[in-house]
KOLLO-949754 format. One record per residue (C-alpha): residue number from 1; residue in three letters; x, y, z. Coordinates in Angstrom, 3 decimals. Layout:
// KOLLO-949754
SITE NUM ALA X Y Z
...
//
This chain:
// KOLLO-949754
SITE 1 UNK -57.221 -71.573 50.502
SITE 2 UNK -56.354 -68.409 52.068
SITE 3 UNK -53.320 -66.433 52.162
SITE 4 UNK -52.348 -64.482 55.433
SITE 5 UNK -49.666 -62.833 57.582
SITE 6 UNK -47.937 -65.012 59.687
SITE 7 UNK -49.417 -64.019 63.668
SITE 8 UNK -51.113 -65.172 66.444
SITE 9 UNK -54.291 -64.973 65.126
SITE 10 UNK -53.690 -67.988 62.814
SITE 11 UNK -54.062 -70.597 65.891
SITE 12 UNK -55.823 -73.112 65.133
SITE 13 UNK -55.803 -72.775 61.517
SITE 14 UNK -54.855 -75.682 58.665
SITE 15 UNK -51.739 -75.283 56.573
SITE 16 UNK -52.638 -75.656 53.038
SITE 17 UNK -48.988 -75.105 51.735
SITE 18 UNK -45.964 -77.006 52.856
SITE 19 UNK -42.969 -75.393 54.301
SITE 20 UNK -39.118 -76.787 53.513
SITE 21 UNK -36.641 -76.240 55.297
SITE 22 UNK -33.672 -75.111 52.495
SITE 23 UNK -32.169 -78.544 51.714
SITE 24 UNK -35.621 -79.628 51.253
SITE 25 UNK -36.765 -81.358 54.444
SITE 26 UNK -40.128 -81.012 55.206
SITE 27 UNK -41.031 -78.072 58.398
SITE 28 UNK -44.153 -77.725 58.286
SITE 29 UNK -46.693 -80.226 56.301
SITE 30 UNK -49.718 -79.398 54.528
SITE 31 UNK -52.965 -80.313 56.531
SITE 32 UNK -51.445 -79.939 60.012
SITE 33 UNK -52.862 -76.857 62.177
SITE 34 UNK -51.362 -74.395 63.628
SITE 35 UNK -49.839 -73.882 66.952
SITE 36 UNK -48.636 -70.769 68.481
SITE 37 UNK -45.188 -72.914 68.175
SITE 38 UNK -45.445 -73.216 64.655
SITE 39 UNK -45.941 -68.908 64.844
SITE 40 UNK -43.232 -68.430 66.276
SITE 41 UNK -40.808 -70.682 64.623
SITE 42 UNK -42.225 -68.957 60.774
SITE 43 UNK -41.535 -65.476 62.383
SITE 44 UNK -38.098 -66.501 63.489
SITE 45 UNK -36.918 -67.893 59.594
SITE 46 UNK -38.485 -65.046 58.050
SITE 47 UNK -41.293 -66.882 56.505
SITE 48 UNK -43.773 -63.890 56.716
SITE 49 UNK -46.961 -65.461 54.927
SITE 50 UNK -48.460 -68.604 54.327
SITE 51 UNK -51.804 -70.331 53.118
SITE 52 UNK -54.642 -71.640 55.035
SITE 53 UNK -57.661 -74.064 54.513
SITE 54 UNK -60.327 -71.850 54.074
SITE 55 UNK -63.348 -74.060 52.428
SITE 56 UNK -62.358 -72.938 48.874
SITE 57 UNK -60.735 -74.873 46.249
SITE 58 UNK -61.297 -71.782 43.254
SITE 59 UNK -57.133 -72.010 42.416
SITE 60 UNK -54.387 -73.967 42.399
SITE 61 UNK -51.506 -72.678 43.633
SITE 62 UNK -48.447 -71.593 41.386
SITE 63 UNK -44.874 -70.739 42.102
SITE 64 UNK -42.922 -68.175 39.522
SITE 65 UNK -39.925 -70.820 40.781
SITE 66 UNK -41.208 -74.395 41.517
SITE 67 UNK -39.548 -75.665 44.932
SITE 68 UNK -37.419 -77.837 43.397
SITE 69 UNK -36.336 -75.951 41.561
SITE 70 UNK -35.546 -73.289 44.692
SITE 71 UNK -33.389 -76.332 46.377
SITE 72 UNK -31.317 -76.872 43.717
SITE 73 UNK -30.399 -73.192 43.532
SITE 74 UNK -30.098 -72.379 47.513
SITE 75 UNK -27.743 -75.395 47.262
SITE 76 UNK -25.437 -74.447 44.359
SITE 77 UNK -25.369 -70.566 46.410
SITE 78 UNK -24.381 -71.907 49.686
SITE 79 UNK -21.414 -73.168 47.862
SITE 80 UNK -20.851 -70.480 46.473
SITE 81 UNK -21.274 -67.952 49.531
SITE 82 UNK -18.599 -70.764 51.327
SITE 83 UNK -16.132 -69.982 48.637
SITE 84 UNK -16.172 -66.059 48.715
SITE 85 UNK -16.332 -66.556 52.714
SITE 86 UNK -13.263 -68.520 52.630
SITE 87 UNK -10.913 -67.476 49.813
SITE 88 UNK -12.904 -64.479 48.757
SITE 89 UNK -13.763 -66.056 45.523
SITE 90 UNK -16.359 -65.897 43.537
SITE 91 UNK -16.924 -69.131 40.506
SITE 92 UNK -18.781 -66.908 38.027
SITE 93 UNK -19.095 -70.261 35.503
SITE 94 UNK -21.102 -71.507 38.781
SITE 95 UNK -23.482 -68.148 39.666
SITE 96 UNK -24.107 -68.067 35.340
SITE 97 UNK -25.369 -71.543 35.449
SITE 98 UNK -27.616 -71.117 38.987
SITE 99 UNK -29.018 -68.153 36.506
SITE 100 UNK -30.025 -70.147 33.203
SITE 101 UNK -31.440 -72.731 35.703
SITE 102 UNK -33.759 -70.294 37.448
SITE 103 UNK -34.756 -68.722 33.812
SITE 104 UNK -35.630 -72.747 32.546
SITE 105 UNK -37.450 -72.953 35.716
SITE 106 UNK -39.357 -70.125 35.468
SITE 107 UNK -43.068 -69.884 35.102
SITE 108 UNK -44.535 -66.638 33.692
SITE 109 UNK -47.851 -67.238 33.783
SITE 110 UNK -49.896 -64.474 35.225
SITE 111 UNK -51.047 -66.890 38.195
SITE 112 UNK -47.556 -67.456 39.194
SITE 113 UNK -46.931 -65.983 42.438
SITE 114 UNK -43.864 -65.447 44.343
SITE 115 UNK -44.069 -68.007 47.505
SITE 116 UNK -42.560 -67.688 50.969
SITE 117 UNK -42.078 -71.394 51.838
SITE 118 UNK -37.953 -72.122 52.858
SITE 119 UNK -36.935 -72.003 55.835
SITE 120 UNK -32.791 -71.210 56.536
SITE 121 UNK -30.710 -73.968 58.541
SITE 122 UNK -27.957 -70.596 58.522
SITE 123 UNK -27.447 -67.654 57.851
SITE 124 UNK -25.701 -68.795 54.722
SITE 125 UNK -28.834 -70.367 54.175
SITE 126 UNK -31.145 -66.905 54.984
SITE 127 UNK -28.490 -65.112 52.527
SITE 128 UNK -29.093 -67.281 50.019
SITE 129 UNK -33.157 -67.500 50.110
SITE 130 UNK -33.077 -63.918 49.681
SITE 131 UNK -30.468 -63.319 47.525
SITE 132 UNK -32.413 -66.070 45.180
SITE 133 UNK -36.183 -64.421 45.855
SITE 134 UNK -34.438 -61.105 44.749
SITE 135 UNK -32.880 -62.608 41.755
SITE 136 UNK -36.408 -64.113 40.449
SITE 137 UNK -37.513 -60.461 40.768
SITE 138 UNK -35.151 -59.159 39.025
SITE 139 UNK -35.176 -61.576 36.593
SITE 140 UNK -38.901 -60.754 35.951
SITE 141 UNK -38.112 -57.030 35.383
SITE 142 UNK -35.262 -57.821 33.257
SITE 143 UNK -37.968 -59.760 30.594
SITE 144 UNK -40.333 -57.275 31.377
SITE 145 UNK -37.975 -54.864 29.709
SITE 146 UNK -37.015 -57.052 27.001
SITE 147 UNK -33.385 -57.346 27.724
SITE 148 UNK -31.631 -60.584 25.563
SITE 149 UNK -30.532 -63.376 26.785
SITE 150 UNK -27.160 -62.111 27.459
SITE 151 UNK -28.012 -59.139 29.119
SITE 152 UNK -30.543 -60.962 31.545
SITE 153 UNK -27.917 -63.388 32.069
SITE 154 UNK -25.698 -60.289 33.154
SITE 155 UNK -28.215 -59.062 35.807
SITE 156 UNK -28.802 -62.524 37.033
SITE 157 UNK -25.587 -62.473 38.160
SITE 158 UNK -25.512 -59.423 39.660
SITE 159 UNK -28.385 -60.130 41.613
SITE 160 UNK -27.423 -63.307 43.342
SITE 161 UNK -24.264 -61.607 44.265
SITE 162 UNK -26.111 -58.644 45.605
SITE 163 UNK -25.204 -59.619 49.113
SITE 164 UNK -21.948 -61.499 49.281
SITE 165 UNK -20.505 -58.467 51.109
SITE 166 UNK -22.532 -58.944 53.831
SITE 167 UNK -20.942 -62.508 54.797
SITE 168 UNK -17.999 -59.847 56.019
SITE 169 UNK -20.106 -56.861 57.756
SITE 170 UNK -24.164 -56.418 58.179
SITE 171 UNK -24.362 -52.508 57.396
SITE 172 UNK -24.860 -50.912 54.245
SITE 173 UNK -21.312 -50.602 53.376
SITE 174 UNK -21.425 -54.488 52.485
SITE 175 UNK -21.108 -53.172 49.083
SITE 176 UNK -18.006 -51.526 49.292
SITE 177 UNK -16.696 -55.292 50.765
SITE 178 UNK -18.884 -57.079 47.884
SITE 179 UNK -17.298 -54.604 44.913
SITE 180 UNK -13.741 -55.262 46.383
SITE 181 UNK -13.994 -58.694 45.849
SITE 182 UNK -15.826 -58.981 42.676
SITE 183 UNK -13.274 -56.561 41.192
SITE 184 UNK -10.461 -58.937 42.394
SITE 185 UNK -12.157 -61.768 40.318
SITE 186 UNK -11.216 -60.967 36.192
SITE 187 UNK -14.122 -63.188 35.401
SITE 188 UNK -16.797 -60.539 36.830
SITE 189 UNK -17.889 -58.074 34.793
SITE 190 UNK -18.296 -54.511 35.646
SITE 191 UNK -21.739 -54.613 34.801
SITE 192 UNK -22.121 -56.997 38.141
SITE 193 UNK -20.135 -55.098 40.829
SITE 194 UNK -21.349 -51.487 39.536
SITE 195 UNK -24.553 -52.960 40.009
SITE 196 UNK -24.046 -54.503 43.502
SITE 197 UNK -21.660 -51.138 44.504
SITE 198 UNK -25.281 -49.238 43.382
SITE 199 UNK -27.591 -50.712 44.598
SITE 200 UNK -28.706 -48.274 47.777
SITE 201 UNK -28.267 -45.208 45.326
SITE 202 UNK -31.790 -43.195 44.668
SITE 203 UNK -32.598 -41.039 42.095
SITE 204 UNK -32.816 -37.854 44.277
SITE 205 UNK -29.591 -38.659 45.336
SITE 206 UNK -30.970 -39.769 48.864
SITE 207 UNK -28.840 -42.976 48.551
SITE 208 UNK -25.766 -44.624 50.229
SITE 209 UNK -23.186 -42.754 48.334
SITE 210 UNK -25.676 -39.467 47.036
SITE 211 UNK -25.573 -40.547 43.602
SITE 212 UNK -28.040 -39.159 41.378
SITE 213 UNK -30.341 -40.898 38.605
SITE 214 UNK -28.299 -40.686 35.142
SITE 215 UNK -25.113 -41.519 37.068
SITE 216 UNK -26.673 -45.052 38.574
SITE 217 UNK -26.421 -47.916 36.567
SITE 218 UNK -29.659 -49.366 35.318
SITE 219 UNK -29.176 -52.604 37.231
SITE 220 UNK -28.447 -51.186 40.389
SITE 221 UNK -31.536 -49.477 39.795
SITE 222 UNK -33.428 -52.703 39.566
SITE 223 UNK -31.617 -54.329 42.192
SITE 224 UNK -32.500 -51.365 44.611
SITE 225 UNK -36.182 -51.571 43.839
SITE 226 UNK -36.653 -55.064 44.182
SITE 227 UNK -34.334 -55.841 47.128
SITE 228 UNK -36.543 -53.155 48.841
SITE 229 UNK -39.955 -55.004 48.047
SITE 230 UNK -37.916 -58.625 49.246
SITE 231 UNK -37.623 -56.676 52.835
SITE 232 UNK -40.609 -55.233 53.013
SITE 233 UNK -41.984 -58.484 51.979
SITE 234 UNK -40.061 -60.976 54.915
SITE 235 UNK -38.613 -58.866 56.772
SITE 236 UNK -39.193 -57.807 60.640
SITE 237 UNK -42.162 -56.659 60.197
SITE 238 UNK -43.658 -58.284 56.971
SITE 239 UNK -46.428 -56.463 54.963
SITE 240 UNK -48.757 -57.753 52.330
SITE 241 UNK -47.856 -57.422 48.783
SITE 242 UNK -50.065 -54.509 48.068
SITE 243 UNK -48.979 -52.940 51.191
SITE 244 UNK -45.257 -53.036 50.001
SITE 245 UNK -46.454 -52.286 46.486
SITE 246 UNK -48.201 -49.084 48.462
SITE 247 UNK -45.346 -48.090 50.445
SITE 248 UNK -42.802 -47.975 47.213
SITE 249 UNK -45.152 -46.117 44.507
SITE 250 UNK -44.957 -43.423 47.732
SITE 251 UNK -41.366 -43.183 47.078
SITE 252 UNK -41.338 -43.746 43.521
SITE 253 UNK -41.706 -40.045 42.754
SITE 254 UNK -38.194 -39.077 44.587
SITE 255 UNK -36.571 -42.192 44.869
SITE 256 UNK -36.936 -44.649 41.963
SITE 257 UNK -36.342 -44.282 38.135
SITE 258 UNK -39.607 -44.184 36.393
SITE 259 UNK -39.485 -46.232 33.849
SITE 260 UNK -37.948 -49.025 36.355
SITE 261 UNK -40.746 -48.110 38.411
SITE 262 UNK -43.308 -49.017 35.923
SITE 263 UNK -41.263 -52.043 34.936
SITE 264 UNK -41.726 -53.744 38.339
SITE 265 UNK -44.812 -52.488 38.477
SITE 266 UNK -46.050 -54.549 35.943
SITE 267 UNK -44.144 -57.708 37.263
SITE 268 UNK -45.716 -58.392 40.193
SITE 269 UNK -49.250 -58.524 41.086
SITE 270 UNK -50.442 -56.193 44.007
SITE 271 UNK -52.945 -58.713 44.915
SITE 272 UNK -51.908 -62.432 45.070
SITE 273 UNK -54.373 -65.343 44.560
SITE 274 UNK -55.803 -66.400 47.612
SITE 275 UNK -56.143 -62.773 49.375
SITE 276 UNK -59.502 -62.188 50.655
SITE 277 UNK -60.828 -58.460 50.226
SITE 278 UNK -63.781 -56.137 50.273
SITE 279 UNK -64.583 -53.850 47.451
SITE 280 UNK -66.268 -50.692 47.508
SITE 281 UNK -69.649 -51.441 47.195
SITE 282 UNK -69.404 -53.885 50.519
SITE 283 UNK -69.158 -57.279 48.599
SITE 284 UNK -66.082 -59.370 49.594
SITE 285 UNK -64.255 -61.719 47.396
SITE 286 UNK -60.987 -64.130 47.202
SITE 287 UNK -58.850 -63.585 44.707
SITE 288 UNK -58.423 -65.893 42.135
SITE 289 UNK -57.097 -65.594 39.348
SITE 290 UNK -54.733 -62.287 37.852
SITE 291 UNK -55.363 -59.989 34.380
SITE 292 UNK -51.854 -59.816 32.248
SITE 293 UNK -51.121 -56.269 31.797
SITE 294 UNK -53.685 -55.221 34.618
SITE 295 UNK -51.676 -55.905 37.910
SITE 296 UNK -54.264 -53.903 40.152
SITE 297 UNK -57.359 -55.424 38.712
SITE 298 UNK -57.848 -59.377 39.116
SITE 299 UNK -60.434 -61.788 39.133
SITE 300 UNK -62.190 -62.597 42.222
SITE 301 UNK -65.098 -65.002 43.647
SITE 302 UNK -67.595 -62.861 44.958
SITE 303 UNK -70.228 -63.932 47.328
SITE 304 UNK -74.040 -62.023 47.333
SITE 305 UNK -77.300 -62.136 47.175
SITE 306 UNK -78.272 -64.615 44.533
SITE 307 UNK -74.364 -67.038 45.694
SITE 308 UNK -71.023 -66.900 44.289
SITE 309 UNK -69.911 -65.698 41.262
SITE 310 UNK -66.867 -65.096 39.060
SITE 311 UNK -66.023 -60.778 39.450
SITE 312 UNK -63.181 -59.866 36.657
SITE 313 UNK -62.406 -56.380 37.872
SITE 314 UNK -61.282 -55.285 34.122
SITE 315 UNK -64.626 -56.240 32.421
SITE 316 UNK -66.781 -53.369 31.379
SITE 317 UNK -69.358 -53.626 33.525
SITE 318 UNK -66.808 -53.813 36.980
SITE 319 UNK -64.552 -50.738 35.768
SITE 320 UNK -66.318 -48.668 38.777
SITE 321 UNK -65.212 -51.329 41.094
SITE 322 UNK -62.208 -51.589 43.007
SITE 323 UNK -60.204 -52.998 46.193
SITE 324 UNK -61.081 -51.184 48.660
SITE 325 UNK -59.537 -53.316 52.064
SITE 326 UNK -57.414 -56.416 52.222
SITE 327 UNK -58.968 -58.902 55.154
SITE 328 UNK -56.589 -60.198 57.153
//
């Protein structure tokens, strides 16, 4: 299997991965092909890549969050999302145990991958999908940088409440709307609404508020960077992991914190299993399979001369090798 952008060009093509809609009916099944239809309805839920029969059975594909487990949790946030809609109240006992279910459901393997494959009924629904992808992410940085349990539990939190403020207003200054309420709710720490309040702050004081670096709290820090890969990820106009990857470690100079930078950096892989790319001496290869510790340099099935063989781009004799195009 294959994975690709969601576009035209995939006409005709087999699904190899399912697609749910949130509550867990099926959208789109595994095996069927492609119709321009099917395009456009994937463009229009923000599902922004998928997998296709290709021939090649090298992996097997594995979610960071299995989508079960992704029902359960888009189910218990809706509820939660209708409760700060309504009474502007937020159940914190309910967002801490959505949290400890996402970290007993998580899968850390280095052939994990995050995996666009819900589909909103809502926009409570879309709110929630993100809010949940971001949360994973964030989760994954947070164990990255060792935090304990409590303190991971702390930016869980934080990060599936990122967004609340936006069930009131659809700018930027949903956070001021978002802090307002969390403040009203003694149960929320500040840790979670200086976080949310934060999160569009940049180190060079380009940010919503011109905050600079020492005076943003660490997880609005990690909430910025990895809401911004979410976007660039399924939004509008979706990229590519490494292409998002690309466009932040542009900005990371100016904009991010290093060391949160780096973080991220090594908790998610630039180059999912299943992209098909050229390297620089003109072979091309799928990848399949990623190097812990080595998020740039994965294993891939090569095809030349003499057939296909296994390429592991941090082995000695492949260190002069690298990506040189994603194929698309």
């Amino acid at each position: 299997m294959k994975l690709v952008l969601a576009s035209d060009k995939l006409i005709g093509e087999v699904l190899a991965n399912p697609i749910y809609t949130e509550s867990g009916i099926m959208y789109l099944n595994k095996g069927n092909k492609i119709t321009s239809r099917a395009i456009s309805m994937l463009k229009k839920t923000g599902v922004a890549t998928v997998y296709i029969e290709d021939g090649n059975d090298e992996f097997d594909l594995q979610e960071v969050l299995a989508t079960p487990a992704k029902f359960e949790a888009v189910k218990a946030l809706k509820v939660i999302y209708d409760d700060a809609k309504s009474r502007e109240y937020i159940n914190e006992i309910k967002v801490s145990q959505v949290v400890k279910e996402i970290m007993e459901n998580m899968n850390l393997s280095e052939n994990a991958a995050l995996i666009s494959n819900l589909v909103p009924n809502d926009e409570i629904s879309r709110l929630a999908i993100h809010s949940l992808d971001v949360a994973t992410l964030c989760l994954m940085v947070g164990i990255r940088k060792k935090y304990d349990q409590k303190k991971i539990l702390k930016l869980g939190i934080a990060a599936l409440l990122h967004d609340i403020g936006k069930l009131f207003t659809d700018d930027k200054h949903h956070v001021k709307k978002a802090q307002e309420i969390l403040k009203r709710n003694p149960s929320i720490m500040s840790t979670t609404y200086m976080a949310v309040y934060y999160m569009y702050e940049r180190e060079d004081g380009s940010g919503l508020f011109g905050a600079i670096g020492e005076k943003i709290h660490e997880f609005a820090k990690i909430l910025g960077i990895c809401n911004d890969y979410i976007n660039y990820i399924s939004g509008e106009n979706p990229m590519l992991p490494h292409v998002a990857i690309e466009r932040i470690t542009t900005e990371a100079v100016t904009k991010y914190s290093e060391e949160i930078y780096k973080d991220f950096l090594h908790s998610i892989y630039c180059y999912p299993n299943g992209l098909q790319v050229r390297l620089n001496n003109g072979l091309t290869g799928l990848v399949v399979m990623q190097n812990k510790g080595a998020t740039t340099r994965p294993v891939l099935v090569v095809k030349n001369s003499e057939g296909y063989k296994f390429c592991n781009l941090i082995e000695a004799e492949n260190l002069t090798l690298f990506i040189e195009e994603v194929i698309i």
